[in-house]
C-alpha positions as CSV (number, residue, x, y, z in Angstrom):
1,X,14.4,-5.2,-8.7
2,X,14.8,-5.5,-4.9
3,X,14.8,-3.0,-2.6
4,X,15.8,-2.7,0.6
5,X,15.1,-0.7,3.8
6,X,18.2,1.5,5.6
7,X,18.9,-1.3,8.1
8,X,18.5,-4.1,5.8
9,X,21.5,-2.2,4.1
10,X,23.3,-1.8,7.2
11,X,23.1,-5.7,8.1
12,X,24.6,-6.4,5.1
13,X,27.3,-4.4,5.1
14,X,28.0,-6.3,8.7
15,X,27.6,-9.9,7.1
16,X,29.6,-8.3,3.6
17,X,32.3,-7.7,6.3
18,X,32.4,-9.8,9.0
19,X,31.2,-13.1,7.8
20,X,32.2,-13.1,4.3
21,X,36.0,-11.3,4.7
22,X,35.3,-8.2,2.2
23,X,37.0,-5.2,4.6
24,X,34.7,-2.1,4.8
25,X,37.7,-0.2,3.1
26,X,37.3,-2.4,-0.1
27,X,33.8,-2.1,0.1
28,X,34.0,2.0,-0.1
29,X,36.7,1.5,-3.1
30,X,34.0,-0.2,-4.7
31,X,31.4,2.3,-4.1
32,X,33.2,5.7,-4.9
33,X,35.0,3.6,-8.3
34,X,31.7,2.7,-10.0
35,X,30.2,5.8,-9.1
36,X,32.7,8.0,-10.9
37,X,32.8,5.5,-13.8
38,X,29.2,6.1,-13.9
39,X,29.3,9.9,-13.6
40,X,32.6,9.7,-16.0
41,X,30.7,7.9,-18.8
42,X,27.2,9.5,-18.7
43,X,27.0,13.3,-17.6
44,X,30.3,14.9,-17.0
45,X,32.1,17.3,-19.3
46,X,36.2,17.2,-19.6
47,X,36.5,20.8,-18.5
48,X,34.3,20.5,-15.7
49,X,34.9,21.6,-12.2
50,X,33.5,19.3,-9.4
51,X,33.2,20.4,-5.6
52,X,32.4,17.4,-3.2
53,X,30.7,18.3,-0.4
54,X,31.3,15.4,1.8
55,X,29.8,14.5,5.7
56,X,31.6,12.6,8.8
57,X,30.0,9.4,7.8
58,X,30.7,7.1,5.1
59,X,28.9,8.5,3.0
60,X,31.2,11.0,3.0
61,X,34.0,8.7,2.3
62,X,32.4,7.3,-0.4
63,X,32.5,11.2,-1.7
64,X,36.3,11.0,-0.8
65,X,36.7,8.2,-3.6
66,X,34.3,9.7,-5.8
67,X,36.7,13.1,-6.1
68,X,40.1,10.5,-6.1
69,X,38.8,9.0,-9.1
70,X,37.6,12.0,-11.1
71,X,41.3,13.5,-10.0
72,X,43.0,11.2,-11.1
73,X,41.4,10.8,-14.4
74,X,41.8,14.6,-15.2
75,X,38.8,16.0,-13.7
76,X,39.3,19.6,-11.3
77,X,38.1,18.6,-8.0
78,X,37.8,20.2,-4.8
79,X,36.6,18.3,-1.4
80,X,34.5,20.6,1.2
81,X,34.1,19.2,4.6
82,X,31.1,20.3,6.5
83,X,32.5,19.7,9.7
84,X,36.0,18.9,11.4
85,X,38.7,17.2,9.5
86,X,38.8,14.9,12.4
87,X,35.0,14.4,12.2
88,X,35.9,11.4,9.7
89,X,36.9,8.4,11.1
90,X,37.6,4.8,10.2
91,X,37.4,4.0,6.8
92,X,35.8,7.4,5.9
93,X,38.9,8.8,7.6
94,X,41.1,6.9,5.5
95,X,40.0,7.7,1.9
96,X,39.9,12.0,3.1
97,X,43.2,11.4,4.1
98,X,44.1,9.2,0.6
99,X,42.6,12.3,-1.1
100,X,44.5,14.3,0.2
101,X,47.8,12.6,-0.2
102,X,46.5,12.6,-4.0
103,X,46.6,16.9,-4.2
104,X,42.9,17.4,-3.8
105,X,42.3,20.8,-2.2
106,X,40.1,20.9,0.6
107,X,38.3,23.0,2.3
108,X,37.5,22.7,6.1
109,X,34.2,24.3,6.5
110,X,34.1,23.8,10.6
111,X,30.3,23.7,10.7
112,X,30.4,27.2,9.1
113,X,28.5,26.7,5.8
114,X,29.4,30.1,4.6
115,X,32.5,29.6,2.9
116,X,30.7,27.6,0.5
117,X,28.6,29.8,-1.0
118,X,32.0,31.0,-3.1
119,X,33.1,27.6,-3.7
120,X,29.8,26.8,-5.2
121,X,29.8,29.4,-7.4
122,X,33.0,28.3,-9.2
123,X,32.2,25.2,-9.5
124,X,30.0,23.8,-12.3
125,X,29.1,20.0,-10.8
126,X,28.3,18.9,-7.0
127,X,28.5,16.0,-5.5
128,X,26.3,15.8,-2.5
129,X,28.2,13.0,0.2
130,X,26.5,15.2,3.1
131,X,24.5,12.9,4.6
132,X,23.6,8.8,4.1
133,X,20.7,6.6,4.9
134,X,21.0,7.0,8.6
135,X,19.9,10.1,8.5
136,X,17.0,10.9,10.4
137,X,15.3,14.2,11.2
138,X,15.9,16.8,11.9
139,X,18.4,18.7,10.5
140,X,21.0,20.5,12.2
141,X,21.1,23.7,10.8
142,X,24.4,23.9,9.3
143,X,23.2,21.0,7.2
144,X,20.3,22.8,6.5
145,X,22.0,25.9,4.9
146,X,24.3,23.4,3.0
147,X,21.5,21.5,1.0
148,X,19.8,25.2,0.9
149,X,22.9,26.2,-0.9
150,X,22.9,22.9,-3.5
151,X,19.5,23.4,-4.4
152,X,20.0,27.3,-5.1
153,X,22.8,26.9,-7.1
154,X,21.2,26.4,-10.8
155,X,24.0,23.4,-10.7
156,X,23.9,20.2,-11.3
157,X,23.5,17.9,-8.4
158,X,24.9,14.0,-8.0
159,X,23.9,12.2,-4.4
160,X,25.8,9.6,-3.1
161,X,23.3,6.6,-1.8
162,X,20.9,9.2,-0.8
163,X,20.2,13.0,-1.6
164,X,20.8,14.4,2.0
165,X,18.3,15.3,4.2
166,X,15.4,12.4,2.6
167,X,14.8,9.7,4.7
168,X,15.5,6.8,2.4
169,X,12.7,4.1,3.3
170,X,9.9,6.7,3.3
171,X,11.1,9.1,0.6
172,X,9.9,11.7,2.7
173,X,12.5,14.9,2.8
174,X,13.2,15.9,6.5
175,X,11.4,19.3,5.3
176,X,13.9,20.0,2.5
177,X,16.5,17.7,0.8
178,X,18.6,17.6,-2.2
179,X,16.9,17.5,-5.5
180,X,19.4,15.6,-7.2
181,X,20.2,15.0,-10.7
182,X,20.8,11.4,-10.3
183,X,21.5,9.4,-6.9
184,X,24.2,6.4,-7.0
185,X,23.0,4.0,-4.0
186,X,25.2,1.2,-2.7
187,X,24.8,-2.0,-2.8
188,X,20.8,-2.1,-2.7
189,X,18.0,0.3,-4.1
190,X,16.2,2.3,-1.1
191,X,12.6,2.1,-1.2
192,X,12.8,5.9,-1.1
193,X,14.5,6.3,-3.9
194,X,12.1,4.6,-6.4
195,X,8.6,6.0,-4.5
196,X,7.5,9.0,-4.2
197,X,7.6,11.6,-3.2
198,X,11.3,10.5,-3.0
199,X,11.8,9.8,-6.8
200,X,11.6,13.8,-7.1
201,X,14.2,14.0,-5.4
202,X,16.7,11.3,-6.5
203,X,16.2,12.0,-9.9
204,X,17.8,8.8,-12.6
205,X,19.0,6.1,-9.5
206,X,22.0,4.0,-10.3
207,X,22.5,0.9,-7.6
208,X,26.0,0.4,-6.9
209,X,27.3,-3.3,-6.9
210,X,29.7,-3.3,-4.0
211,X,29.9,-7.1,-3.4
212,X,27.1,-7.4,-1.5
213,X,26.6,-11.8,-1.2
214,X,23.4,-11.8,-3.6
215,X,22.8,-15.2,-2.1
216,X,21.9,-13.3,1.2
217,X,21.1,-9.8,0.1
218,X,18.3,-11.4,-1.9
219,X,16.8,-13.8,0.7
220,X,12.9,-13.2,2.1
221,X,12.6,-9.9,-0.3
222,X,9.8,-7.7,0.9
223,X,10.0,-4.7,-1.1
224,X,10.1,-4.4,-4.8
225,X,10.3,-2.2,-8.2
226,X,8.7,-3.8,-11.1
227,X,10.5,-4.5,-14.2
228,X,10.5,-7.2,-17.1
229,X,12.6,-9.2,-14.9
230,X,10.0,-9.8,-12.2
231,X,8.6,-13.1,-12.0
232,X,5.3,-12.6,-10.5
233,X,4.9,-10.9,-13.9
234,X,4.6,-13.6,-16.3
235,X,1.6,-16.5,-17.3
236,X,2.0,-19.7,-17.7
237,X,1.5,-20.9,-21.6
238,X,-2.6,-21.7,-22.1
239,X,-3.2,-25.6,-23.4
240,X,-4.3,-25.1,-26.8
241,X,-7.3,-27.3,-25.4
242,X,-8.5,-24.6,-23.7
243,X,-12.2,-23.0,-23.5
244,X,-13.8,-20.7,-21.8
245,X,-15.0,-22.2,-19.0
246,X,-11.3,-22.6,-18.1
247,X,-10.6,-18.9,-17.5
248,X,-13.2,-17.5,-15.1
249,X,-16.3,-15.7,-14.5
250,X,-16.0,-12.2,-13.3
251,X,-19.0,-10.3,-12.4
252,X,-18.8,-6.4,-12.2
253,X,-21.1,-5.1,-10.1
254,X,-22.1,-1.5,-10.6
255,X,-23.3,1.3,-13.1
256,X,-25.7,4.1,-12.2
257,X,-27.6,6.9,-14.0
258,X,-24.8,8.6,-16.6
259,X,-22.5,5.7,-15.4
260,X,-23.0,2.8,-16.8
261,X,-19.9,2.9,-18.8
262,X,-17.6,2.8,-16.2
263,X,-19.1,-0.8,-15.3
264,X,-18.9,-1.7,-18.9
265,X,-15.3,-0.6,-19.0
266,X,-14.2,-2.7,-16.5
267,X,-16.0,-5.8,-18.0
268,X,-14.7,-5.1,-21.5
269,X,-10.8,-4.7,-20.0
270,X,-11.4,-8.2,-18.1
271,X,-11.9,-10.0,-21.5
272,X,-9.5,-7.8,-23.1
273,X,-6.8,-9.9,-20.2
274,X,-7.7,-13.4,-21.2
275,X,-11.2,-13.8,-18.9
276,X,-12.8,-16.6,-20.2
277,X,-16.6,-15.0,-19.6
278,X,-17.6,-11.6,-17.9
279,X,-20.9,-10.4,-16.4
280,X,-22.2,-7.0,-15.5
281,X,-25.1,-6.8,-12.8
282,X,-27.0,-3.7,-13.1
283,X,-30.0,-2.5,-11.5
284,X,-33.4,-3.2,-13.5
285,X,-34.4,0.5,-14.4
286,X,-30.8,1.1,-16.3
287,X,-31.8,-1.3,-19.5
288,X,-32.7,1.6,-21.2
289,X,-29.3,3.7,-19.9
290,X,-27.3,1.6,-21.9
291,X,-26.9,2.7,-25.6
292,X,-24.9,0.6,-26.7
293,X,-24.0,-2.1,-25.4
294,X,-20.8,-5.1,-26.3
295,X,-21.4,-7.8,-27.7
296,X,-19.6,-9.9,-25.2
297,X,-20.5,-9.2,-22.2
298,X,-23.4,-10.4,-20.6
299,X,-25.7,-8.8,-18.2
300,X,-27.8,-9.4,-15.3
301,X,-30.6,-7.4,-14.5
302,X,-32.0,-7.3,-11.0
303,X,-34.3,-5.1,-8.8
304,X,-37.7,-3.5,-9.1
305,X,-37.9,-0.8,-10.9
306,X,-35.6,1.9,-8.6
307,X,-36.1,-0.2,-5.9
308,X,-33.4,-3.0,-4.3
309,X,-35.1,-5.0,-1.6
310,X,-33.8,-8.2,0.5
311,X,-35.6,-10.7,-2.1
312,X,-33.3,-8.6,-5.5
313,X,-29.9,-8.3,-3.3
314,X,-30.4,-12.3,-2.8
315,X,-30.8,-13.0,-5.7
316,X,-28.0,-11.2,-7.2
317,X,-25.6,-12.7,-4.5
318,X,-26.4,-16.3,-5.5
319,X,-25.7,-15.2,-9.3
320,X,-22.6,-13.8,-8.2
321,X,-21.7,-17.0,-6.2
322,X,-21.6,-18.6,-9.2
323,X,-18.9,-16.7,-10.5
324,X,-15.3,-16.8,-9.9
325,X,-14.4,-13.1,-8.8
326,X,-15.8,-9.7,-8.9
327,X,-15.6,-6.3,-9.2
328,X,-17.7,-3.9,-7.1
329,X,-18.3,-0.1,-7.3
330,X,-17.6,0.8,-10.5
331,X,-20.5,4.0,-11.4
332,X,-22.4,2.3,-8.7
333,X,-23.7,5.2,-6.9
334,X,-23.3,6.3,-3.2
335,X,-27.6,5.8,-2.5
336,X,-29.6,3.7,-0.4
337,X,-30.1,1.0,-3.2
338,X,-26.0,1.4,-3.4
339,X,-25.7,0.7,0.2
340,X,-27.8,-1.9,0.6
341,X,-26.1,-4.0,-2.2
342,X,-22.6,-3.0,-1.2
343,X,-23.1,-4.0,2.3
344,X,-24.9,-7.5,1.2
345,X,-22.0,-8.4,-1.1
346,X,-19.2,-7.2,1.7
347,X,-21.2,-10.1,4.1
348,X,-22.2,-12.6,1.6
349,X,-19.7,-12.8,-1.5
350,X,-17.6,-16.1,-1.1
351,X,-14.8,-14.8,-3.9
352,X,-12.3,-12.6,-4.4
353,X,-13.2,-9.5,-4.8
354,X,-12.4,-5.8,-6.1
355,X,-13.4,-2.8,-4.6
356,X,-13.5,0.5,-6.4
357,X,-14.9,4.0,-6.9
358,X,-17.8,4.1,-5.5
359,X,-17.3,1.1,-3.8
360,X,-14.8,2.6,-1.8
361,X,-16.6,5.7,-1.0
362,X,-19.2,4.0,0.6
363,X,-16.3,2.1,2.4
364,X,-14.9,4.9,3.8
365,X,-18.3,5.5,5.9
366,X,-17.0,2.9,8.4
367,X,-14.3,0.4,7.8
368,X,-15.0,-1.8,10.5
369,X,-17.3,-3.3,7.8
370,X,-14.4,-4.8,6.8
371,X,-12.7,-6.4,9.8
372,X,-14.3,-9.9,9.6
373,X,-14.6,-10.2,6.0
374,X,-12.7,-13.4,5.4
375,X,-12.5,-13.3,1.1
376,X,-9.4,-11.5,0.1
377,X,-10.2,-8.2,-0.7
378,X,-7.9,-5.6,-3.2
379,X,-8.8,-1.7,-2.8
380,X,-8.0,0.4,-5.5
381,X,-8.1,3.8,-4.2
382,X,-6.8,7.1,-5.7
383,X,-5.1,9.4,-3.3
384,X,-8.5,11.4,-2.8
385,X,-10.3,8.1,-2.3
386,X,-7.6,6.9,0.2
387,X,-7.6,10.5,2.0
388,X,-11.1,9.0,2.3
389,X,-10.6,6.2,4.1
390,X,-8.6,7.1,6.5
391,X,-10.1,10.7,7.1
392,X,-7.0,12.5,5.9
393,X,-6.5,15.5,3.7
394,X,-5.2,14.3,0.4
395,X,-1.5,16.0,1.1
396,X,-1.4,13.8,4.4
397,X,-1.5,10.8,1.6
398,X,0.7,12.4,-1.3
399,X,3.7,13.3,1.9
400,X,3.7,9.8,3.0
401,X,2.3,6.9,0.2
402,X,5.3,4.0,1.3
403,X,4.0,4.4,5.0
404,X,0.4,4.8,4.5
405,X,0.4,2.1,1.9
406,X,2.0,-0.7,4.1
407,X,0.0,0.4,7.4
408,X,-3.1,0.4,5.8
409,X,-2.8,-2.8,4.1
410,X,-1.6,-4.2,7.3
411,X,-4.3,-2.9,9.7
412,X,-7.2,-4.0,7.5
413,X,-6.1,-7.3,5.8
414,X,-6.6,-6.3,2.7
415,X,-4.7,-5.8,-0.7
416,X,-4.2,-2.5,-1.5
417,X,-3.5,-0.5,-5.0
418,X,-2.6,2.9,-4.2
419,X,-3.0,4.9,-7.5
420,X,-0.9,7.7,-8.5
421,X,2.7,8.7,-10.4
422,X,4.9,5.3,-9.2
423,X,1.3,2.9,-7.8
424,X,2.1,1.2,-5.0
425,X,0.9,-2.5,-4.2
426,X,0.7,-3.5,-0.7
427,X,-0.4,-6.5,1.4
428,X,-1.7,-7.9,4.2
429,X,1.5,-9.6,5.2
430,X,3.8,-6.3,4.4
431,X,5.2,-6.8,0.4
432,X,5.3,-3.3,-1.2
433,X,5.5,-3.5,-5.3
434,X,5.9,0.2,-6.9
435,X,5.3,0.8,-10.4
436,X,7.6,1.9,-12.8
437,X,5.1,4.3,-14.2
438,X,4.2,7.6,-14.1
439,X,2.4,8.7,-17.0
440,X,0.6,12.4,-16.9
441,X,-1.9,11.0,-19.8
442,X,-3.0,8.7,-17.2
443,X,-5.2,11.4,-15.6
444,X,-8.5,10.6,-17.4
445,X,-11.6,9.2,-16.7
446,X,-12.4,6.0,-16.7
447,X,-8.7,5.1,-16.3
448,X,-9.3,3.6,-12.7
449,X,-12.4,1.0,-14.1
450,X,-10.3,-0.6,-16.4
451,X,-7.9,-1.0,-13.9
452,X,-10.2,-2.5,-11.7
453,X,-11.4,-4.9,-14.4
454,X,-8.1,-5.9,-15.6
455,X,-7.3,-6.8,-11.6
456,X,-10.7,-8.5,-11.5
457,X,-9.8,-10.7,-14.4
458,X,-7.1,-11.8,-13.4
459,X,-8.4,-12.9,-9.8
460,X,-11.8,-15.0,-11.9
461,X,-8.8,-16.9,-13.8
462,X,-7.2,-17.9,-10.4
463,X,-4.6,-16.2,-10.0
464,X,-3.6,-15.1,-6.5
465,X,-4.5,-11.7,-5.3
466,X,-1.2,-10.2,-4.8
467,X,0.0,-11.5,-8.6
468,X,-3.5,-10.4,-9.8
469,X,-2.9,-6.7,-8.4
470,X,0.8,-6.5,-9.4
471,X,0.3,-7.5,-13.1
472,X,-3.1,-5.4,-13.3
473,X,-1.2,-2.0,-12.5
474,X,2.3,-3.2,-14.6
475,X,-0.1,-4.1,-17.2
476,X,-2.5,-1.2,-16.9
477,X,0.4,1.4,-17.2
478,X,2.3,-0.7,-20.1
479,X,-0.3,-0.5,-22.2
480,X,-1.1,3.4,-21.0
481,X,2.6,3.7,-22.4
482,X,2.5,2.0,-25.5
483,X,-0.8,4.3,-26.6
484,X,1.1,7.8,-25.7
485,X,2.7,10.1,-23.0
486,X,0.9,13.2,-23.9
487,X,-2.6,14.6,-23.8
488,X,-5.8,13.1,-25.8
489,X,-5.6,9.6,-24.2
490,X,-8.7,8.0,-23.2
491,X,-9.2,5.0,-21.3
492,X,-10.8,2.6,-23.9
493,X,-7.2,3.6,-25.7
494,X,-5.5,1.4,-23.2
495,X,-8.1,-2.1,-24.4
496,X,-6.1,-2.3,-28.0
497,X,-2.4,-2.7,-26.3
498,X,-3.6,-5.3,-23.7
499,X,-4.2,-8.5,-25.9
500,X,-0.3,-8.2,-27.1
501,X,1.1,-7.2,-23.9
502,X,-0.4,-10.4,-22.3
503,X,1.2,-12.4,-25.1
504,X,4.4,-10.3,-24.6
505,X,4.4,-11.6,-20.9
506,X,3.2,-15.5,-21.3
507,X,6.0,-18.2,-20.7
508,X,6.5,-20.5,-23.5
């Protein structure tokens, strides 16, 4: 699905209207109709009463046809306006004064929330037309006490475009907002609406057709929730000629003492995604770590003893040069030996490559390590690894993902995964993907290196960087799906769903 930032929105309303000839009244008809058909046919009960609390914008007049509709169709309504009667204006100003020609009682607060509190209270559904997408903080406190009031209630909350008070690009509430039951947004999805932490408060999200020109809406999309219907999801068909040395060679560089498994994880979810061959690079004392070790994957030894010295971290670069892609960090460690082979492959590599885990902690020592790296580069940080690399608290991360996730991908060049409830995908030239996903069995070890192998697979088989991040998390989540939502999931789990899921997702 596309998504679309608050002024995005607003231009096309302006192009809907002036250059196509759809009047902005029509355009509002549309918008309060298909809303109440929605909230008709899904959550409303026939005895019901609904208050709509409705703003000076058009958002409130989009509340305005919301409470015609239910009115007419049987429903107890009551319209509450926050402000003046004469606050709405234009084609807001027209559908209040509709309403009212309709019967609906109103109720004029005059920037006096207190008469609410009553009205609320014998009501059993709200309908929150407060405030739109151009809100912006802060809030005036009249507002304030209104949303204050919604929340407290114990009722049921629907938002028109956008709870009120949540800023709908960032998802970030202007310190509190409407936790809604479900939010009907017009004409395109808000980015805020689908990340989080907005997604908290939009609850189900329903985008409104209003007759936006697709033709136009749709052109030079930047922004981006994944579903089946997204193209950058699907392979091409294989030629039943194929062999192995036509699918890539990833190398996965990590593994330390009591971590070698998250290195053999990562190798073992690359085949599991259609990698033609996949090699692990471990240091020469960790032989006898590994316990058992898969069949398939190969390995490559290097060092001396405990010791990496310029001689061993050449010689493992020109192995890895030989190689398609890799994967770095993975139960590598965070010691000198670490270092020195982090550093080398940052300067040296001449592939695409993945950094994770420990790769990212020693990253987050100083970034400007990265600044003249020319491969493409996809970081896969959780929100304590990203808190990391920007030397944040974790919170500062969690309260603002959309913004931190398109800045940071920006600044550096780089591709980044931001892990979490909803992942984000962001790149260098400002596409933001978000997951669909957010699955609390997810929060597991190991999870994050079969991610990371699954996104370095895909990059040794060729495929760009941004297509090989975006499938990796879809992917990486389907399959966390298909295994199960609750507790007991364990990351090697995830290996048996991937095989059909890439066949699920291969063009004929």
């Amino acid at each position: 699905m596309i998504l679309a930032t608050p002024e995005r929105v607003k231009e096309m309303d302006r192009i809907t209207i002036e250059e196509m000839g759809i009047p902005g009244v029509v355009l509002m008809e549309n918008a309060g109709r298909k809303s109440a058909e929605i909230l008709m046919e899904r959550y409303l009960k026939r005895d019901n009463t609904i208050l709509v609390v409705v703003g000076k914008g058009n958002n409130g007049g989009d509340g305005c046809v919301i409470a015609r509709y239910l009115f007419n169709n049987g429903y107890q309504v009551k319209i509450a306006v926050a402000g003046e009667e004469d606050d709405l204006k234009g084609h807001a100003g027209i559908n209040y004064r509709v309403a009212k020609n309709f019967g609906i009682p109103v109720e004029i607060l005059h920037n006096n929330p207190e008469p609410l509190k009553k009205i609320i209270e014998s009501s059993d559904v709200i309908i929150d037309a407060l405030l739109g997408t151009g809100f912006r903080p802060p809030l005036k406190e009249e507002y304030r006490a209104i949303i204050e009031m919604m929340n407290a209630s114990g009722k049921e909350v629907f938002a028109v475009d956008v709870p009120s008070g949540l800023d709908a690009f960032t998802g970030k509430p202007g310190d509190i907002a409407v936790k809604a039951k479900a939010t009907f947004t017009m004409g395109l999805g808000k980015v805020g609406l689908f990340s989080y932490p907005g997604a908290r408060y939009a609850g189900d999200v329903f985008v409104i057709d209003i007759s936006f020109p697709k033709h136009i809406a749709y052109r030079d999309p930047k922004y981006f929730f994944l579903d089946s219907d997204c193209d950058i999801l699907y392979l091409p068909p294989r030629d039943p000629e194929s062999h192995k040395g036509k699918f890539g060679h990833l190398m996965v560089v990590g593994g330390s003492p009591g971590k070698t498994g998250a290195a053999l994880m990562s190798a073992l979810a690359a085949y599991r995604v259609g990698t033609g061959l996949v090699t692990v690079a471990l240091q020469d004392y960790l032989k006898d770590y590994i316990e058992s070790k898969p069949y398939e994957v190969m390995y490559l030894f290097y060092g001396k003893g405990k010791n990496v010295d310029s001689v061993d971290a050449a010689y493992l670069l020109r192995e890895m040069n030989s190689r398609s892609a890799a994967v770095v960090g993975p139960g590598l460690g965070k010691d000198r030996n670490a270092r020195k082979i982090f550093y080398n492959v940052l300067e040296y590599f001449k592939y695409p490559l993945v950094i994770d885990a420990d790769g990212l902690n020693i990253l987050a020592e100083d970034l400007d390590v990265i600044k003249d790296v020319k491969i493409p580069l996809i970081l896969t940080p959780h929100p304590g690894e990203m808190a990391r690399l920007m030397g944040v608290e974790t919170k500062d991360v969690q309260d603002n993902r959309v913004e931190v996730a398109l800045d940071f991908a920006r600044k550096h060049n780089v591709y980044l995964i931001l892990k979490g409830a909803r992942t984000l995908i962001s790149t260098p030239d400002g596409k933001l993907f978000i997951s669909p996903f957010e699955n609390p069995a997810m929060a597991t070890g190991g999870m994050g290196d079969i991610l990371s192998g699954i996104v370095g697979g895909f990059l040794a088989q060729g495929f760009d960087p941004e297509k090989s991040a975006v499938m990796g998390v879809y992917f990486h989540a389907l399959a966390a799906e298909r295994a199960t939502r609750g507790p007991g999931l364990i990351a090697t789990d995830l290996l048996h769903n991937l095989p059909a899921i890439i066949s699920e997702f291969t063009k004929e």
